[in-house]
N, C-alpha and C positions, 0 to 999 in steps of 0.2 A: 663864206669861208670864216671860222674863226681861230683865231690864231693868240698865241701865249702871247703877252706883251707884257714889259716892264717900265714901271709908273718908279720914279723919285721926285723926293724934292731935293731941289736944286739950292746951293749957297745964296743966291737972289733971289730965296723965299720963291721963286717962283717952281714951274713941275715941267719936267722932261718923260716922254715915253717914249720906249721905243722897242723894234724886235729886230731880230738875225736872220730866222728861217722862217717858213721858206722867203721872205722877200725881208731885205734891211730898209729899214723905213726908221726914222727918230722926228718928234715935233716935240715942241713946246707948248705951254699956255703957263695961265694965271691962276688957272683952279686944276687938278686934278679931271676934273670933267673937261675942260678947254683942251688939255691936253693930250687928253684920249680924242677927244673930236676933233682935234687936228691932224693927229699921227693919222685916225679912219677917214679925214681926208688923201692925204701924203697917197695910203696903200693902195685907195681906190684911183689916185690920177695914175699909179705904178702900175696897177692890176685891169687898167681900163683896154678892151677889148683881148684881155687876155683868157686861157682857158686853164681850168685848174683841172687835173684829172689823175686817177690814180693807177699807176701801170703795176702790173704782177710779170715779172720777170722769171720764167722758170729756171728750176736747179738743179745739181744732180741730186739734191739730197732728199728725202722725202721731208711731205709738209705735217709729217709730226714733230715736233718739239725734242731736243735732245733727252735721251734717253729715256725714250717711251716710243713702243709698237703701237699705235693708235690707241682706237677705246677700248682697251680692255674693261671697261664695268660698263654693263648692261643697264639702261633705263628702266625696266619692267619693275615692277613694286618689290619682289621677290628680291632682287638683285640691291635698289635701295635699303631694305628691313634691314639684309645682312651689313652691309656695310655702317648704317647709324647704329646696329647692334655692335660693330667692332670696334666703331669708335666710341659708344659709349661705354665699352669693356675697357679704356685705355683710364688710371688711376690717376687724381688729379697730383698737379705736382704739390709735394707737400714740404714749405720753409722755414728753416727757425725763424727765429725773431734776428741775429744776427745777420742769416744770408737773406733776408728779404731788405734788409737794412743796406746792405751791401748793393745788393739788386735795385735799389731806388737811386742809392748815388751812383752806381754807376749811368744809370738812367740820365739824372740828372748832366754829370760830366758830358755824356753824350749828345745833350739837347744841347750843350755849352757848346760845345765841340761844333755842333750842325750849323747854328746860329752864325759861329765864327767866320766858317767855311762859306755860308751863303754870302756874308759881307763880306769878305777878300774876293768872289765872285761878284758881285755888284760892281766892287770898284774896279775891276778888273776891266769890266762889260764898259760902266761909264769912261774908265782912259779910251779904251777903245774906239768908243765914241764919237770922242772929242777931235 
């Protein structure tokens, strides 16, 4: 099974890892590596004679994707040609020098933005933790 985990370093220079789903599991070490081979201790004493498995629960809804009737586009060669012909008929977007300028910082502010968001999210994860 592998599973998303989250690695810090800890105020005591040392490293905490740990996850939420599906199983809460958190360990410590010295190194990054100690830390992660502790916690893949922790999961497998949690996960030991247990079974992981994955259930499909039906719906009323059909298992295409909102608002799509299944495949409408055909595999056959025919079917592809036209389709990279329609999308290579589609004009590339064309930018001044101002709005491509615009279009980077806002870029930027965004990456700012994300960044923020992930670390109010960590600290959030590590109170939680604790």
């Amino acid at each position: 099974m592998e599973l998303s985990v989250l690695v810090q370093r800890t105020v005591s220079d040392r490293f905490r890892a740990w996850c939420e789903s599906p199983i809460m599991a958190e360990a410590e070490g010295a190194t990054r590596d100690e830390a992660l081979e502790n916690l893949r201790a922790e999961l497998g004493a949690k996960t030991r004679g247990v079974e992981v498995v994955r259930l499909s629960v039906p719906t009323d809804e059909s298992d295409d994707p909102p608002g799509t009737c299944g495949d409408e586009q055909s595999n056959d060669p025919v079917a592809v040609a036209a389709w990279v012909a329609e999308f290579n008929a589609i004009p590339p977007l064309q930018m001044t020098a101002e709005e491509e300028a615009a279009w980077q910082s806002d870029r930027r502010a965004r990456a700012v933005a994300d960044a923020r968001s992930i670390d109010r999210l960590a600290a959030e994860l590590n109170e939680a933790g604790r």
